[in-house]
C-alpha positions in Angstrom: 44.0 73.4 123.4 47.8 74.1 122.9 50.1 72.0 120.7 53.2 72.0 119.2 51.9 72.8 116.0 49.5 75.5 117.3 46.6 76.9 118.9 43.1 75.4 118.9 40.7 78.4 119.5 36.9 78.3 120.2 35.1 81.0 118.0 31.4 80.4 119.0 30.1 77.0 120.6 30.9 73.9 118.9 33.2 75.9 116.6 37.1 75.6 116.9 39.7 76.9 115.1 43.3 76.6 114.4 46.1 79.0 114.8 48.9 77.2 113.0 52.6 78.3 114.3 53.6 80.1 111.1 50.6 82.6 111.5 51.6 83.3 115.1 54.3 85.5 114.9 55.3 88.3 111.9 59.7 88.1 113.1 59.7 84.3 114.0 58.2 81.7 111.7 58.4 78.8 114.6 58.0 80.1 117.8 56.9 78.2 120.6 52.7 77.8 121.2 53.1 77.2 124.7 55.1 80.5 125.6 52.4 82.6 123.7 49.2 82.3 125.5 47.5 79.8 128.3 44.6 77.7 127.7 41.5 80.1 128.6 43.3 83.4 127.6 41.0 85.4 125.2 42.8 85.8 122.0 42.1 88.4 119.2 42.5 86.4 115.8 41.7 86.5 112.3 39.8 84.1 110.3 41.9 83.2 106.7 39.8 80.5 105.4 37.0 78.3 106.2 37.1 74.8 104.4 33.2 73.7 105.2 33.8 69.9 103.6 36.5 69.2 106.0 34.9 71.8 108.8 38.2 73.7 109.4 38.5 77.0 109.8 42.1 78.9 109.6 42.9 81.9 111.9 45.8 84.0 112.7 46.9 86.1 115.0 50.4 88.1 113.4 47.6 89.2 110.5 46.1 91.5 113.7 49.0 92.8 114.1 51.2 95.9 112.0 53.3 93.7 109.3 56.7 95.1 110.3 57.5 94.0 106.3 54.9 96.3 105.0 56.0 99.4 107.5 60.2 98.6 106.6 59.0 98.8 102.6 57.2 102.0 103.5 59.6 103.4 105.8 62.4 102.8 103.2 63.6 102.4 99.4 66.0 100.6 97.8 69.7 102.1 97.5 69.1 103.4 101.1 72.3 103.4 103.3 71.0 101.8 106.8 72.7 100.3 110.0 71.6 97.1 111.9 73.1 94.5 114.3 75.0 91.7 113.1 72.4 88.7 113.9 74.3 85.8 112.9 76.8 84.7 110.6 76.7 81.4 108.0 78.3 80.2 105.1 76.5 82.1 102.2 76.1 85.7 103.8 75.2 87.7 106.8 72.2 88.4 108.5 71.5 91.6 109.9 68.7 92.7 112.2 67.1 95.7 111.2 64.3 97.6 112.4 61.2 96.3 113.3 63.1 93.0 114.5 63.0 92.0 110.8 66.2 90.4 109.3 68.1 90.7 106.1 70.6 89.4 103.8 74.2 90.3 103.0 74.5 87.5 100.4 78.6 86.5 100.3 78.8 87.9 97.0 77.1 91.7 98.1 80.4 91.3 101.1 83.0 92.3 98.9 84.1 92.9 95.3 86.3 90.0 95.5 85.7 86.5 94.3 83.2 84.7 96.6 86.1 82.4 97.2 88.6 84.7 98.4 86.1 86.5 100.8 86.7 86.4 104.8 83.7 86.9 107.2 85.9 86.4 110.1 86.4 89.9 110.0 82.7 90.3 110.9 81.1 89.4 114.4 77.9 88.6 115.7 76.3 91.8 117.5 78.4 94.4 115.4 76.6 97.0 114.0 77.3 97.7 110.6 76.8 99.7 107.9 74.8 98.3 104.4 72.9 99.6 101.6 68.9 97.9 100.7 69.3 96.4 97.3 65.8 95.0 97.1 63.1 94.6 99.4 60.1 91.7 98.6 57.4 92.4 101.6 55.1 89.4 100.1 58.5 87.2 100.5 59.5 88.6 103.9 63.1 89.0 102.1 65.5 92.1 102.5 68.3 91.7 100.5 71.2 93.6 101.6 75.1 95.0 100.5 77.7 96.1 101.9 80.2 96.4 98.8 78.2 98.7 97.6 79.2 101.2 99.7 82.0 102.0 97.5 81.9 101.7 94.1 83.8 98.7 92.2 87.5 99.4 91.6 87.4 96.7 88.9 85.0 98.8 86.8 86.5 101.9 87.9 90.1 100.6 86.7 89.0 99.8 83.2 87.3 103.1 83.0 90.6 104.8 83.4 92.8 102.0 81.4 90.3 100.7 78.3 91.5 97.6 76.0 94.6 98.3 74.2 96.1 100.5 76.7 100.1 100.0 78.2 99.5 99.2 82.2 102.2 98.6 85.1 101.8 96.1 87.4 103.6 94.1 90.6 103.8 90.3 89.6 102.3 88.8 93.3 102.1 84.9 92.1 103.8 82.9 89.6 103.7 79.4 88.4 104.4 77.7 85.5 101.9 78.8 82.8 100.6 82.2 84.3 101.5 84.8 86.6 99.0 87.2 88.6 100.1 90.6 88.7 98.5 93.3 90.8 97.6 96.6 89.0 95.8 98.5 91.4 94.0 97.8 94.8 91.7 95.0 94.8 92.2 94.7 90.5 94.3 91.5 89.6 95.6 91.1 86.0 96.6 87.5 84.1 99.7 86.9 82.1 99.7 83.9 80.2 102.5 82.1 79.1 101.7 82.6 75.6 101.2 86.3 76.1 105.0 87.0 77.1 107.3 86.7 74.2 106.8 85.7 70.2 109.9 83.7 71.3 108.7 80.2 73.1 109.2 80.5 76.9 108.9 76.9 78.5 108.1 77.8 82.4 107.4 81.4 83.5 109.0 81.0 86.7 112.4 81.2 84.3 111.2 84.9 83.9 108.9 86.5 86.4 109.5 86.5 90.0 107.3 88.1 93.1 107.7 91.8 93.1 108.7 91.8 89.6 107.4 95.4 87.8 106.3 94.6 84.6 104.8 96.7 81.8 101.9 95.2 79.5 98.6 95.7 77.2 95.5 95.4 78.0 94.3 92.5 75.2 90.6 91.7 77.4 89.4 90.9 81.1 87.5 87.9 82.2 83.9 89.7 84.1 83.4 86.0 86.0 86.6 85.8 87.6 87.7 89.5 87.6 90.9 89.7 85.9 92.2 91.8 83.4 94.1 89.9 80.4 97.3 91.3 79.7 100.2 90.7 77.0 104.0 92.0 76.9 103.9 90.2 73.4 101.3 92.9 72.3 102.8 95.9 73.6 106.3 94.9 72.1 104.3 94.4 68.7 102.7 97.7 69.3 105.9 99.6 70.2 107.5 98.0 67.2 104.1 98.9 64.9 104.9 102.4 65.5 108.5 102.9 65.5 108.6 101.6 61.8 105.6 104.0 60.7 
């Protein structure tokens, strides 16, 4: 018999067995019965359990088949560039179809070194192939978790490595508003000034002082990891420049 749940097999007389949908197919985890085989069709299956209070007995038929998890994990490691087709696209990530027919994960936050809120997957279309790198690969889990912005390294990191805490930075103010102003050091690196941060002298609204496409020269005084931003202060440099001209 064939349901929509799955296929009821006879194993010797008097003896059935069930082939539940999930244990039909390795790729698809709800594929339809009725498109697999035809009532009389002899079937190759493997028995996972037999319950003998409640006379079931559980078969499958992917578990006679290669595990194209087991042959991607063997085939390749983590840190491994590879290409695929874009599959589909959703809200939390792409989903690329490697090979094998087996699908993994660029989670938003492996898409770019931006925020998760600032990052556009219109860019990116179904059937494009693309270019990732394996992060981690769980073959009991059928997961592949996949990266793309780790194909180049992370300029946030790589700024700070050049320009620790305490160092004099320039930067192009790109948004102001009343209290702070975001300033843009480098490509894809953002830093913060703070009201509080401009002048020992009280300043009321920044937008009195700092306009888009202002240059402005300040200290490194911290960053935030979370959000990505470096912390800066003309206050501290001014102190600093002062601090040394008097020694």
């Amino acid at each position: 018999n064939i349901t929509d749940y799955g296929l009821f097999m006879e194993i010797d007389d008097g003896i059935e067995g069930l082939v539940h949908v999930s244990e039909i197919d390795w790729t698809n985890n709800n594929p339809n019965p009725h498109k697999i085989a035809n009532v009389g069709d002899q079937v190759e299956v493997m028995i996972l359990g037999i319950d003998r209070e409640k006379r079931r007995v559980s078969l499958g038929i992917k578990q006679c088949l290669p595990n194209p998890w087991i042959d991607f994990a063997e085939q390749y490691k983590e840190n491994e560039r590879i290409k695929g087709k874009i599959k589909s696209i959703t809200d939390f990530g792409i989903f690329v179809e490697l090979d094998g027919g087996i699908d993994g994960l660029v989670h938003i936050s492996d898409v770019s070194w931006e925020n998760d809120e600032d990052i556009d997957l219109s860019s990116y279309n179904k059937s494009d192939e693309i270019e990732t790198i394996i992060l981690a690969i769980d073959s009991n889990k059928q997961r592949i978790s996949l990266g793309i912005k780790q194909l180049d390294s992370d300029p946030f990191h790589d700024y700070l490595a050049i320009n620790p805490k305490n160092s004099t930075v320039v930067g192009i103010v790109t948004e102001v508003d009343e209290r702070n102003a975001l300033v843009s050091l480098a490509k894809k690196v953002n830093g913060l000034l703070n009201i509080s941060e401009v002048s020992r002298d009280k300043v009321e609204d920044m937008r009195s002082s700092f306009r888009p496409k202002d240059e402005i020269e300040a200290k490194i005084v911290g960053y935030d990891k979370k959000n990505r931003t470096i912390k800066l202060s003309i206050k501290a440099k001014e102190e600093t420049e002062e601090k040394e001209a008097l020694e």
